[in-house]
C-alpha positions as CSV (number, residue, x, y, z in Angstrom):
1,X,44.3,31.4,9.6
2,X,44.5,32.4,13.2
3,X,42.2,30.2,15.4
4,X,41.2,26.6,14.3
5,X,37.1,28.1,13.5
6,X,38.9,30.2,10.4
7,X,40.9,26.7,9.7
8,X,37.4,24.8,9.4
9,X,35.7,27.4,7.4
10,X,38.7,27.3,4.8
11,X,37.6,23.3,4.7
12,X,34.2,24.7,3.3
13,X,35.8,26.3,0.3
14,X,38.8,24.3,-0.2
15,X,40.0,20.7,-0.4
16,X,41.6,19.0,2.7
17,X,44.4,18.7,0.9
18,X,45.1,21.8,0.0
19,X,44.4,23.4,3.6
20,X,47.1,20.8,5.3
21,X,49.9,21.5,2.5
22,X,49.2,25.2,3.7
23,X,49.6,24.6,7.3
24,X,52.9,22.2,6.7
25,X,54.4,24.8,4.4
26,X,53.8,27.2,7.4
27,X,54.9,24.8,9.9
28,X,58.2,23.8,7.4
29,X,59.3,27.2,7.1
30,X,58.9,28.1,11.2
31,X,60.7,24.7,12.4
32,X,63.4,25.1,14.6
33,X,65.9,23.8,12.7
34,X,65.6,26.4,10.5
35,X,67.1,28.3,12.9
36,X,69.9,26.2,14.4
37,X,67.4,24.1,16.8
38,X,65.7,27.3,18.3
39,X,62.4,29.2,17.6
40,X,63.0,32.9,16.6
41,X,60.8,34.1,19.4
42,X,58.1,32.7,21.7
43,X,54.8,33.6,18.9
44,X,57.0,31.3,16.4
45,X,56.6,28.3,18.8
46,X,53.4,28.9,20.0
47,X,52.3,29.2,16.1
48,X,54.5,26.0,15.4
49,X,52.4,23.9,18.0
50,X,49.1,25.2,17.4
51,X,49.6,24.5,13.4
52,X,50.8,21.1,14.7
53,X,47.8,20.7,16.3
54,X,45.2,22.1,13.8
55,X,46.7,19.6,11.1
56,X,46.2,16.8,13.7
57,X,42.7,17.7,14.2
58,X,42.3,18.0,10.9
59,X,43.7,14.4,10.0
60,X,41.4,13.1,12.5
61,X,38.1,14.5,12.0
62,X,38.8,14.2,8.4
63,X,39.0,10.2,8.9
64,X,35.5,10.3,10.3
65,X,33.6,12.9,8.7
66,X,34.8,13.2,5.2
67,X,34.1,17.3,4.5
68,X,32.0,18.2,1.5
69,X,32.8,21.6,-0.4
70,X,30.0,24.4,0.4
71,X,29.2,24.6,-3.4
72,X,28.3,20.9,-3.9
73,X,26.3,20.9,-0.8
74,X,23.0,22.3,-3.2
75,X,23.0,19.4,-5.6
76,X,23.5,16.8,-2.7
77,X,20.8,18.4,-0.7
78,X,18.3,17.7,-3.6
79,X,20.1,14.6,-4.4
80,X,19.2,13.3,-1.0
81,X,16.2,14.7,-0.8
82,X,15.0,13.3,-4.2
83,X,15.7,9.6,-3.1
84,X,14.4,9.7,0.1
85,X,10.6,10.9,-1.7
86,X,11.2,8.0,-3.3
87,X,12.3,5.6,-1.0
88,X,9.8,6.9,1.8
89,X,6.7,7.4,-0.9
90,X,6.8,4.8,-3.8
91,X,3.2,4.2,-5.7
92,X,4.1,1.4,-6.4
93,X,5.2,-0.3,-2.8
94,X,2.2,1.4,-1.2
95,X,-0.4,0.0,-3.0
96,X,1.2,-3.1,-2.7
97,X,1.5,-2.7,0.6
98,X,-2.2,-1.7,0.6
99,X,-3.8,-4.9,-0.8
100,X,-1.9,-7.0,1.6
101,X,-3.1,-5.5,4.2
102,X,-6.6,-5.9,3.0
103,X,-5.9,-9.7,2.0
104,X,-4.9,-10.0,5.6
105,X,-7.9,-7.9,7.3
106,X,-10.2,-9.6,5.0
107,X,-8.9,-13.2,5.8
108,X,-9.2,-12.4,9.7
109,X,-12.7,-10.9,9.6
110,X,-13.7,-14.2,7.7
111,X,-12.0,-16.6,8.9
112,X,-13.9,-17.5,12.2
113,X,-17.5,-17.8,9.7
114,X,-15.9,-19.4,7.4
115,X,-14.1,-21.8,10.0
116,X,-17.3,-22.5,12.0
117,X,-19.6,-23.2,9.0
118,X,-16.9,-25.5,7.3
119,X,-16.9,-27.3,10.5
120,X,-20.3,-27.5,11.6
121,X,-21.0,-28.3,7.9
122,X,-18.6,-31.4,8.0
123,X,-19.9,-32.2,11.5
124,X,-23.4,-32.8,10.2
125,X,-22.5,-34.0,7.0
126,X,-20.6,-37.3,8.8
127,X,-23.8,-37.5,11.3
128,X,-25.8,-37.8,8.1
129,X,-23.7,-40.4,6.3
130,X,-23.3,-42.7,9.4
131,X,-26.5,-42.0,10.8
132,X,-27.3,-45.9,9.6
133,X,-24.4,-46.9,12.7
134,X,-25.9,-44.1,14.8
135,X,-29.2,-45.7,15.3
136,X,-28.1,-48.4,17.8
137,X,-26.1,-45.6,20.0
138,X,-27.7,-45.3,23.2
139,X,-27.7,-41.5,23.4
140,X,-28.4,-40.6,19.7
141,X,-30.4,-43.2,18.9
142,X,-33.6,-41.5,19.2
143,X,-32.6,-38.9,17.5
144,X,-31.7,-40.5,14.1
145,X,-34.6,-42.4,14.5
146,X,-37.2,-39.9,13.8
147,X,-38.0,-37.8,10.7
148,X,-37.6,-34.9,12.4
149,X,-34.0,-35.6,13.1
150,X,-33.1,-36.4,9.8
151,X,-34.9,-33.5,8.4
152,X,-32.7,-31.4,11.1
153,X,-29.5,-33.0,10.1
154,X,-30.3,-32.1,6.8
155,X,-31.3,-28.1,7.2
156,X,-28.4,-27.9,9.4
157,X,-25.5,-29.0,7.0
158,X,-27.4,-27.3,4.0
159,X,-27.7,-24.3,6.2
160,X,-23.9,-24.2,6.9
161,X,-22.9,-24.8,3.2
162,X,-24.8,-21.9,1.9
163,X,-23.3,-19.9,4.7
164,X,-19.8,-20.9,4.3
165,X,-20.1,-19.8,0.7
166,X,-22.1,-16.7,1.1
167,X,-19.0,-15.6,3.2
168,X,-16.4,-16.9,0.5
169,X,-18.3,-15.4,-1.9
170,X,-18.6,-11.6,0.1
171,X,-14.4,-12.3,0.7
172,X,-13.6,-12.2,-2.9
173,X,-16.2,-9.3,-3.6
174,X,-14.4,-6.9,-0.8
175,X,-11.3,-8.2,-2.4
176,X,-11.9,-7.7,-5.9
177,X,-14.4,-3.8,-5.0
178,X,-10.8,-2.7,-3.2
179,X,-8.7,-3.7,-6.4
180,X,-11.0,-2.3,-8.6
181,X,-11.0,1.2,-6.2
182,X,-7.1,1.4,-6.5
183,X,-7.1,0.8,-10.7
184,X,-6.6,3.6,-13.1
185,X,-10.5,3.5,-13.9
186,X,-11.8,4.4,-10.4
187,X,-8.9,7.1,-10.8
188,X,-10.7,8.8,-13.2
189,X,-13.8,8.1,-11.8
190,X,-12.8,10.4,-8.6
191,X,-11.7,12.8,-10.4
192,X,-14.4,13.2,-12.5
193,X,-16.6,13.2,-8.9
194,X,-14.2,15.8,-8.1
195,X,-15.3,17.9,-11.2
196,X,-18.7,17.6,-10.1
197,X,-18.6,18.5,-6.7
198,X,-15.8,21.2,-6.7
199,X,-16.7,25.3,-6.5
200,X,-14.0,27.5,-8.5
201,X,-11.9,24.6,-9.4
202,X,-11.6,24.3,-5.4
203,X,-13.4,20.7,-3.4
204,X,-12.6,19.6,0.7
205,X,-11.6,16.6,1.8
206,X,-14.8,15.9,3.6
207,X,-17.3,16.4,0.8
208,X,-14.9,14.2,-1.8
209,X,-14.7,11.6,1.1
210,X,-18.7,11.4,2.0
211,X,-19.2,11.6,-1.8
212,X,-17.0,8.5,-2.1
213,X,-18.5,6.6,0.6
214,X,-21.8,7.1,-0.4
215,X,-21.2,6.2,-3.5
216,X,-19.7,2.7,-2.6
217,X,-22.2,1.5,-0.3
218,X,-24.5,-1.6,-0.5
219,X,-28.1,-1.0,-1.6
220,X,-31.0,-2.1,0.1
221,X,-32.6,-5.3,0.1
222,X,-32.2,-8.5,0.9
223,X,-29.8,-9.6,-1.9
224,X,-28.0,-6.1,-1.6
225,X,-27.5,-6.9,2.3
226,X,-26.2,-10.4,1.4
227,X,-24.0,-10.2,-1.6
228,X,-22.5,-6.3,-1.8
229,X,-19.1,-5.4,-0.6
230,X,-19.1,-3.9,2.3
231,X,-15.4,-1.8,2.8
232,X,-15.3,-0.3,6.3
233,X,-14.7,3.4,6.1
234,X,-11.5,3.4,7.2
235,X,-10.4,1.2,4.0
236,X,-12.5,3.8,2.1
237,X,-10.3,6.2,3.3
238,X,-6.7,4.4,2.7
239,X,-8.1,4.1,-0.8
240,X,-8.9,7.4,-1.5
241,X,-6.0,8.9,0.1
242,X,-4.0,6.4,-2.2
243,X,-5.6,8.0,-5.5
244,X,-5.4,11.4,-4.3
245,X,-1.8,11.6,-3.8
246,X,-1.7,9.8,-6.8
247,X,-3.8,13.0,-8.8
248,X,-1.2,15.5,-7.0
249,X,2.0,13.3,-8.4
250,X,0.5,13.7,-11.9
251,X,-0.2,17.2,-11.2
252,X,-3.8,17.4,-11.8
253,X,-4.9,18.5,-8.5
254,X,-2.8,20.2,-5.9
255,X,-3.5,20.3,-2.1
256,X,-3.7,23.8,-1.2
257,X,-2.2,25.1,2.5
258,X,-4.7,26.4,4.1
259,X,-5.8,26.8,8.1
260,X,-8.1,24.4,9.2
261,X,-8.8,20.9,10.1
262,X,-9.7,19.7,6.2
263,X,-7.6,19.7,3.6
264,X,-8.6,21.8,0.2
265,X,-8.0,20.5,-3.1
266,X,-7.0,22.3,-6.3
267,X,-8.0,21.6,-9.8
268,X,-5.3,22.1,-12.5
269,X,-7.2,21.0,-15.3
């Protein structure tokens, strides 16, 4: 071992250990005091301090960087890289993750509807309960007076009820059309689509994806307008990207690597 880069490559195939009791047996046998306080020549005490110094390096990069043999460094690679897939990729955690983040994009796109009819609902609902007290008011008086502004009061708080509840109701629809799109049964049911529209085993992104989103629109019609969950596409998408890594983990579908801007899909089965 001539020059400390030969030193550190012999920490690749050997222990720490066993490269510093080489260099101190080295260093022990050209000390000075083997020779009645003097070096033999010049090249001994130049090799003296520089194995001094290489076992000093040694010591310290050792107590910062502990050195791992070359021939374990295969199974720690794939060690490490098996744990990270799973700490960066787990099913489970992302579709957790998934349906709270609807919950919460859900509960902001209704909350301001649902706010304002519950409010204007309870607004006109007190009007209509007091409206014997309201008679005498100077201002309102006229108005709970006549028919007409009973008959107002009324439509209005009915009005707001239904509306508030037509909004609760389309919530928990979204709600429960994404949980059922991240089950096992829609699963199979985009796999089946993918049957369908593949060519030689082979289907894009694009025509799974429009296929999908079709598939899950509303329907015309009043009730259909009303009533059906309505899942941006961009939700549609997060879903469907969901199950489809989900088909590749189970190895029923592979994505193939191909040139272009849409990814290709394989069919094992």
């Amino acid at each position: 071992m001539e020059s400390m880069e030969e030193i550190e490559s012999q920490l690749f195939e050997k222990s720490v250990d066993e490269v510093l009791a080489e260099l101190k047996e080295e260093r022990a046998a050209l000390h000075p005091d083997k020779n009645g306080g003097k070096f033999r020549s010049n090249k001994e005490e130049e090799r003296y301090h520089f194995i001094s110094e290489a076992i000093t390096h040694i010591n310290e990069k050792n107590s910062s960087n502990q050195m791992i043999p070359v021939s374990q460094l295969p199974v720690i690679i794939e060690s490490i890289s098996k744990s990270l897939a799973v700490q960066n990729n787990p099913p489970a955690i992302v579709e957790k993750n998934l349906k709270e983040s609807f919950r919460s994009d859900l509960g902001r796109k209704y909350m301001a509807p649902k706010v304002g009819s519950g409010i204007f609902a309870a607004v006109t609902g007190f009007l209509f309960t007091q409206s014997s007290t309201l008679i005498e008011h100077p201002v309102l008086g006229t108005f709970f007076n006549s028919v007409f502004g009973f008959q107002l009061l009324g439509i209005g708080f009915l009005v707001s009820v239904g509306l508030f509840l037509v909004y609760w109701m389309q919530e928990r629809r979204e709600e429960a059309q994404s949980t059922y799109l991240l089950s096992e049964d829609a699963l199979h049911d985009i796999y089946h689509m993918m049957e369908r529209e593949s060519e030689n085993g082979l289907v894009e992104l694009h025509r799974i994806r429009r296929f999908y989103t079709r598939s899950h629109r509303p329907g015309f019609g009043p009730m259909n307008i009303l009533f059906s969950p309505r899942l941006s596409p961009q939700v549609v998408d997060q879903i469907l990207e969901v199950q489809l890594n989900r088909l590749v983990e189970r190895k029923a579908i592979e994505q193939l690597e191909r040139p272009g801007i849409d990814k290709v899909y394989k069919l094992n089965a």
